[in-house]
N, C-alpha and C positions, 0 to 999 in steps of 0.2 A: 151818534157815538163814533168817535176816531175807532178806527182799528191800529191795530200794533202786531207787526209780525217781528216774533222771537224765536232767536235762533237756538238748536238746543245745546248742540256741542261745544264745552267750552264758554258758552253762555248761560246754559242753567244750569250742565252737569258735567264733569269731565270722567269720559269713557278712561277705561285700563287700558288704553294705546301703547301707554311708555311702556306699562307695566310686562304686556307680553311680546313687548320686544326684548325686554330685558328677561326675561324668562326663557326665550325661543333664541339669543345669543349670550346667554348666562354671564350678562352684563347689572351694571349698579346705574345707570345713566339716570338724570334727576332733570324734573323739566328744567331748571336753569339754566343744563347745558343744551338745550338745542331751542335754534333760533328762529329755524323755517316753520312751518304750518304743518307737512306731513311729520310726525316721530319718527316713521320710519327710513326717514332721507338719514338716518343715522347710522343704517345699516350697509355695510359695503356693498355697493351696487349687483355685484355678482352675487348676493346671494339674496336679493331682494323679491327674484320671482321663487325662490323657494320660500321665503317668508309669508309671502300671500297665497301660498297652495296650502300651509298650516294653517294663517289665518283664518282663510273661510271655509275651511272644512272643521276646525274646533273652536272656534270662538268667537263668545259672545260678550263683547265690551263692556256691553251694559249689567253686565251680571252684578260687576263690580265698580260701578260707576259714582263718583261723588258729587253731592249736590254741593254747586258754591253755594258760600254763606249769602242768608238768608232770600235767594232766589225763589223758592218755593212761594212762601209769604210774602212774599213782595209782588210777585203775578198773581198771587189771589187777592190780594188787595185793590191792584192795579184792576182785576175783571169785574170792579164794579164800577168803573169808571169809564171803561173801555172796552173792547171789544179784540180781544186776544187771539191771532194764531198763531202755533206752535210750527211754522216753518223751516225743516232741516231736510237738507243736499245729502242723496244716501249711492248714487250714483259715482263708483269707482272707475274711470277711463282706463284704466288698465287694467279691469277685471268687469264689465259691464253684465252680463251674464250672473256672476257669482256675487255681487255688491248687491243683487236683489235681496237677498235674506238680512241686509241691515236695514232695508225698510220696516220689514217686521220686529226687526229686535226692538227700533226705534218707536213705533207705535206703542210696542209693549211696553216700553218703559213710562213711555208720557201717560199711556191710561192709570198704571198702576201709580204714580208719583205726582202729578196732575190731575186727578180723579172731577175739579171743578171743569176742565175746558171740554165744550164741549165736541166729541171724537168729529164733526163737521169740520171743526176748525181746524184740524192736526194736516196738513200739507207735507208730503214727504215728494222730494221732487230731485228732476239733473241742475235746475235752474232757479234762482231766487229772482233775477231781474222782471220776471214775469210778474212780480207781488207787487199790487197796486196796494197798499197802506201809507197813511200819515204816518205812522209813525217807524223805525228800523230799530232792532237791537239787535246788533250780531257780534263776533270776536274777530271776524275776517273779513278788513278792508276791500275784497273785492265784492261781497255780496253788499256791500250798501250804495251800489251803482244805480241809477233810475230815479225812478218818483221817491219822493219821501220830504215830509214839512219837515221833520228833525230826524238825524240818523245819527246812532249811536253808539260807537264803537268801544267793546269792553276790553280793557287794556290787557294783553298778554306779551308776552317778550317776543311771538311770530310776528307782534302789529308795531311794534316799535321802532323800528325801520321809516313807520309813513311819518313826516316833518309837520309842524302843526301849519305848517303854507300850503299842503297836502290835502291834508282835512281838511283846511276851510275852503279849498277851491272847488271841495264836492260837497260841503255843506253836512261835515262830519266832526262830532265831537267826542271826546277821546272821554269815557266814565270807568272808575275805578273799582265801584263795586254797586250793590241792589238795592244798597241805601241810598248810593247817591241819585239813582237811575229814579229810585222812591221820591225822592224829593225834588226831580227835577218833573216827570210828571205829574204828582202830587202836591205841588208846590212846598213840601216838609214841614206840613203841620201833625204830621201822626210821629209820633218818636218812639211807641211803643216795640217797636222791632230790635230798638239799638241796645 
């Protein structure tokens, strides 16, 4: 059975990032406008070590977190085919110490919304290159570096940047949503999702 390591943020679920940035600079900001990977590179730099002394002393992202369309069901469909781990990078370099408490928020969330995989397979790590799986699904072009028979990048406006000369010189393909991810491992004979 392949294995398939899935990434959680932004590929199954998107954490209240923006949300309490814009609540902790009593701004309206909408992911449209930002382009980079972190939300918070949207905050003027001077006041950015004071947003993460808020951050991880009150909050928990996942409290309010939304599943993308049909990700749920598409990994439980995909775990009987396959052999699924839920691999996400919880590790803050500029807060190493205090970025500890997202591993647990993260666990928590994948048990409680995730209830099929089994808690073996939930990987919470500083490092994705260390994951030997056939297969990759993540939102961020650097973590599908290494081994991998297909690596699959879910399109967000941070990964837009990489040129389709880009992705194919690392043997990355660019998927738009869990239907197509469904049919491209699945070969899309189940329609019942759509």
């Amino acid at each position: 059975m392949k294995k398939i390591m899935i990434d959680l943020d932004e590929t199954i679920c998107s954490p209240s990032y923006l949300e309490e940035v814009n609540k902790y600079m009593h701004t309206n900001y909408q992911y449209e406008d930002i382009s980079t990977y972190f939300v918070e590179d949207i905050i003027p730099e001077e006041e950015r070590e004071k947003f993460l002394d808020y951050f991880y002393q009150n909050v928990n992202v996942y409290d309010h977190a939304v599943i993308l369309p049909h990700a749920i069901e598409v990994i439980e469909e995909l775990s009987q085919f396959y052999d699924i781990y839920i691999v996400s990078a919880f590790v803050d370099k500029r807060r190493v110490d205090e970025s500890s408490i997202m591993a647990k928020y993260k666990y928590e969330w994948i048990r409680k919304n995730l209830p099929f995989i089994d808690p073996k397979k939930i990987i919470l790590t500083g490092s994705k290159e260390l994951i030997q799986c056939e297969i990759k699904i993540d939102d961020k072009f650097g973590n599908l570096k290494g081994y991998g028979e297909m690596k699959l990048l879910l399109d967000h406006l941070h990964n837009r940047k990489y040129s389709l000369e880009e992705l194919e010189e690392r043997g990355v393909r660019r998927v738009t949503s869990w239907l197509q991810i469904r049919d491209i491992l699945l070969g899309g004979n189940n329609n019942d999702l759509s």
